[in-house]
N, C-alpha and C positions, 0 to 999 in steps of 0.2 A: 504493500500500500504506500509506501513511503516512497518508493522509486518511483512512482505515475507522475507524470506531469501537473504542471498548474495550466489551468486553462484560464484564459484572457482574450474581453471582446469588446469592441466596438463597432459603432455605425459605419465604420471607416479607419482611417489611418492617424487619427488624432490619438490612438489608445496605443500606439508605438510611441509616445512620450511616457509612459510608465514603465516600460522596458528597460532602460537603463537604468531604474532606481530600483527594480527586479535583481538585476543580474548583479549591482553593488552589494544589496544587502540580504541577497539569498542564493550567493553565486553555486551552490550545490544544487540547487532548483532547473528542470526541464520546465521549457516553456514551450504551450502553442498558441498560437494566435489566430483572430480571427477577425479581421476585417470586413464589415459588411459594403465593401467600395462601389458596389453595382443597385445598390438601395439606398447609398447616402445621399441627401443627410435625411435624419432621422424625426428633428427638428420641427419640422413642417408636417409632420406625419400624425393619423387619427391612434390614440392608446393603441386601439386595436388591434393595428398591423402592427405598432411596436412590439407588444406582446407577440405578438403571432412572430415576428422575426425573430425575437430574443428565444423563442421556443426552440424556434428552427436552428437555430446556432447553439443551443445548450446540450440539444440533444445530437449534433454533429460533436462538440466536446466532449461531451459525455462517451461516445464513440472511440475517442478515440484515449480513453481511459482515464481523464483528468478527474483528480482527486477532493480538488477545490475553484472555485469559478469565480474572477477578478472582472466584474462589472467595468469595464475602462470606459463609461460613459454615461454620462449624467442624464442624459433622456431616458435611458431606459432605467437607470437605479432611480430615478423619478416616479417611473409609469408603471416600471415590472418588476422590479425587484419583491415584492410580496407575494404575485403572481407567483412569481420563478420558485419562491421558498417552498407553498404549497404543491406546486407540479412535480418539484424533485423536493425533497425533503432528504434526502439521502446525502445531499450535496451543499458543500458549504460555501456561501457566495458573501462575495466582500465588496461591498459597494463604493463606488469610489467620491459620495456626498457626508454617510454619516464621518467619518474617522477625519475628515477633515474640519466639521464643525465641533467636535470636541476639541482637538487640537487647538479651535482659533476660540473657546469659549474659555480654556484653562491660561489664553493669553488676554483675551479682555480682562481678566479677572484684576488680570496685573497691569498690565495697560493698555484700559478704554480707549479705542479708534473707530473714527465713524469708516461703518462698512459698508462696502458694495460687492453684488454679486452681478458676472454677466455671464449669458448661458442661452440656448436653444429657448425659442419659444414656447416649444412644452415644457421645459425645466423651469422655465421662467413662472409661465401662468400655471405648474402643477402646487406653485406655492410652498414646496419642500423644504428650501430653503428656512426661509420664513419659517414656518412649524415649527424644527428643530431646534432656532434661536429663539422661539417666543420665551422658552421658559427660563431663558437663562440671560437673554436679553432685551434692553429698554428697546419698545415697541418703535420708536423711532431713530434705533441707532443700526437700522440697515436698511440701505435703499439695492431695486431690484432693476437689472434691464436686460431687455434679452436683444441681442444681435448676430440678426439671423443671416445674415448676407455674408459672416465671417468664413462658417464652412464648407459654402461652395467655393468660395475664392480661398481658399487653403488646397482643398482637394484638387484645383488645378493648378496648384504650383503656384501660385501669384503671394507669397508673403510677402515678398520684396519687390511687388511689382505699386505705384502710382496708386492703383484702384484701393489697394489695402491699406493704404496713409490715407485715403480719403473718405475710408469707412471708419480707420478708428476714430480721425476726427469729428466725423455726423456723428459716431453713435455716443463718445466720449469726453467729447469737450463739455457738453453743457449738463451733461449727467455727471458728469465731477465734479465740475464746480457749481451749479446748484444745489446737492447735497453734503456740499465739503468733505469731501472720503478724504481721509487718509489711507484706508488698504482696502485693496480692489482681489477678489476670492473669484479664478477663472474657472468657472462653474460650467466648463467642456472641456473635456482632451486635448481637442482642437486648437482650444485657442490658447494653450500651452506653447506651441509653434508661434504665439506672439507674444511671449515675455519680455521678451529682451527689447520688441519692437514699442511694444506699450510703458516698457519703462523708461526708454530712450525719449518719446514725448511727453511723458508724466516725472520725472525726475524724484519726483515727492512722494509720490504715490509706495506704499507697501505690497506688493504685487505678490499674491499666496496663490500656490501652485499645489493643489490636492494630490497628484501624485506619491508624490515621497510617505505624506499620512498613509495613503490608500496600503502603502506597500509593509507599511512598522504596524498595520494593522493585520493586514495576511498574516507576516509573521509570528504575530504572537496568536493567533487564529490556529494554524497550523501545530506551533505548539501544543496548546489546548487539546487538538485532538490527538498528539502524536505522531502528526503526518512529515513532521520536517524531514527534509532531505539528509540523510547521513553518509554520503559518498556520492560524488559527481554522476551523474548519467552517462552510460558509452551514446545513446542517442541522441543526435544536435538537435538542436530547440527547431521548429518549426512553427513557420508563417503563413497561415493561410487568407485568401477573397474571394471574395465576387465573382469580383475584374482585377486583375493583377497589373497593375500599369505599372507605366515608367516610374511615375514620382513613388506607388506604394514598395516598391525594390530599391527605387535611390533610398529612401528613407531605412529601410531595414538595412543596409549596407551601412548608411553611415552610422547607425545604432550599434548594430555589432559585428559588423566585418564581413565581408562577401565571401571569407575561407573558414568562416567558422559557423555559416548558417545554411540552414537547408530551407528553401523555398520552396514552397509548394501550390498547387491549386486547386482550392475546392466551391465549385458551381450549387449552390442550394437552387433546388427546382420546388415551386411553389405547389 
């Protein structure tokens, strides 16, 4: 049981930004992945089909013998994640919303900043956010915005392209500074791929990235049940999609190396 894989998914290629803080802190760990690149984004989508796609993809992991299930995205730890617990109960799934709001509630504690969360428009209007913090924080010390244009223009490769300076600005100028954030919580995978670019025009801003939480929670997750890894796997981690393009291979190459991954392709028929 300890030698199976961890299995990890997203709408897409935004949930290959958790992978590296995988392989740092649970380097004995097999991973596969699973990109849904041919459905994304997710975003714009009725619960419905969310669910139904999150079925479709847990039960392809599941296949392929994973021992625990790394949510790498916020729409569906939004929409399915309690779906998912009742379908498989057998299966321990680590969502990538709660472990980050504990983290940032045991930092308010110590120092109060006004927060923002930006996220898919179902993450957005499922109100989750929200929920989590109401009990632990003042009713008006989190503002919410969802910007939905970010991951189509990621999935084509456009981080560093014009159009993406021009979305951060419509969606983030006036939503920062009308609620004076000091720390901005990137409530998609996704838009982990704009850290660096969002704090280069926010300077000020505290820019939290839920991966790393998502991952010191797996681990002690794993613990709990026993399932840590106790000797390296002989099989290399494996990446599965949709659609396997260009940019979902550039990105897995610069993650972990093109001589140490094995890529794969698997087509889910509806």
């Amino acid at each position: 049981m300890k030698s199976r894989p961890l299995g990890i998914f997203d709408s897409g290629l935004g949930g290959l930004t958790v992978v590296p803080h995988l392989l740092r802190e649970l380097p004995l760990e097999r991973i596969v992945y699973f990109g849904d690149t041919a459905r994304t984004p997710y975003g714009s989508k009725s619960v419905k089909t969310i669910q139904q796609f999150s079925h479709e993809i847990v039960s392809f992991l599941l296949d392929q013998g994973c021992k625990a299930i790394l949510i790498a995205c916020n729409t569906v730890s939004s929409t399915a994640l309690n779906d998912l617990k009742k379908t498989f109960p057998a299966i321990p799934f680590i969502s990538i919303i709660e472990p980050v709001v504990d983290e940032v509630v045991k930092k308010q504690k110590k120092e109060a900043k006004r927060l923002g969360v930006i996220g898919t428009k179902v993450t957005i209007e499922s109100g989750v956010y929200r929920q989590l913090f109401k009990a632990e924080l003042a009713e008006d010390s989190l503002a919410e915005k969802a910007c939905p244009i970010f991951v189509p223009l990621i999935e084509e490769g456009l981080i560093d392209h014009a159009m993406m300076d021009l979305a951060i600005h419509y969606y983030l100028d006036d939503f920062i500074a009308d609620n004076k954030l000091e720390a901005l919580i990137l409530g998609c995978t996704h838009y982990h791929l704009l850290e660096e670019k969002i704090q280069g025009i926010y300077p000020e801003l505290t820019i939290i990235n839920p991966a790393k939480a998502q991952v010191l929670a797996t681990k002690s997750i794993l613990a709990e049940n026993h399932l840590l890894a106790t000797e390296e796997s002989r099989e290399e981690n494996a990446f599965y999609a949709s659609d396997l393009s260009e940019n979902f291979i550039r990105m897995i190459n610069n993650i972990c190396g093109p001589e140490d991954t094995s890529i794969e392709f698997k087509n889910l028929d509806l």
